[in-house]
C-alpha positions in Angstrom: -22.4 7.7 -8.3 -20.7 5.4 -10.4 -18.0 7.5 -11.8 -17.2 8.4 -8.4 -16.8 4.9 -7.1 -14.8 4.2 -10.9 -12.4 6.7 -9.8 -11.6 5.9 -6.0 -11.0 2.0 -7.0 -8.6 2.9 -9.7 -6.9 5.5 -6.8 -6.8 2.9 -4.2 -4.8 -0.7 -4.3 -6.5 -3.5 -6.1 -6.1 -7.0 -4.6 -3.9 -7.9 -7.5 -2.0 -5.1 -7.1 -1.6 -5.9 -3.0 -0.8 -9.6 -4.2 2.0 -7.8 -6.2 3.4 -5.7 -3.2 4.1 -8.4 -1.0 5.5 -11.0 -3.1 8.2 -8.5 -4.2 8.5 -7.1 -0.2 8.1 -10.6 1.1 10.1 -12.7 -1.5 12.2 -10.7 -3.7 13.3 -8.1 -0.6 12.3 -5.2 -2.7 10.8 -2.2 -0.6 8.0 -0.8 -2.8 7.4 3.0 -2.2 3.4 3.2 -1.1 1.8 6.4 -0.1 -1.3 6.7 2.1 -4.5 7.9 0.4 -5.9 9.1 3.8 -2.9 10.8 5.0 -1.0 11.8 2.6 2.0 9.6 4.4 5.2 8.2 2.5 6.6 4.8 3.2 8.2 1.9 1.8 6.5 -1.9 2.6 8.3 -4.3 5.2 5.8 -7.0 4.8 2.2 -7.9 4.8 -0.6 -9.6 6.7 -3.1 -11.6 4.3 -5.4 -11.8 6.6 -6.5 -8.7 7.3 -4.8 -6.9 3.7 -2.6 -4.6 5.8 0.9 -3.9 4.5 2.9 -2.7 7.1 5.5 -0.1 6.5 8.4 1.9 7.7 7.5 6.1 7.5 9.9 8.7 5.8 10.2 9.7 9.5 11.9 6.5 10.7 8.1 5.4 12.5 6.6 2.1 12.0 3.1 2.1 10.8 0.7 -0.4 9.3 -1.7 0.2 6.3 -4.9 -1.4 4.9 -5.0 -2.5 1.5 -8.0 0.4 0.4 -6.1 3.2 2.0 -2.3 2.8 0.1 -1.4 3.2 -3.0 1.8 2.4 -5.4 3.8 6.0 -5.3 7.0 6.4 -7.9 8.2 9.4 -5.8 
């Protein structure tokens, strides 16, 4: 049980990692490539809500869309 939960919270986005997203979406007005554990979606960030640790994002398809923190993940491609 533990390696399992070990492996999904290195896979998913950890808060300091989500805190690094949106300062460079939100302040620096760098789009960070994300990609959507669930899904399997492509997108780049637009901007975040704190309060609910979504990240909302605009799809390789043109669609708006808005992720939670657990379910993204940094993607280089």
């Amino acid at each position: 049980m533990l390696a399992v939960r070990a492996e999904g919270v290195s896979e998913t986005m950890r808060a300091n990692q989500y805190n690094s997203v949106c300062y460079r979406t939100e302040q620096r007005d760098e789009p960070v490539r994300l990609k959507n554990l669930r899904t399997g979606a492509r997108a780049v960030s637009l901007g975040c809500t704190y309060e609910g640790e979504t990240v909302q994002v605009r799809l390789e398809n043109g669609e708006l869309d808005s992720w939670q923190r657990w379910e993204c993940m940094e993607s280089n491609n």
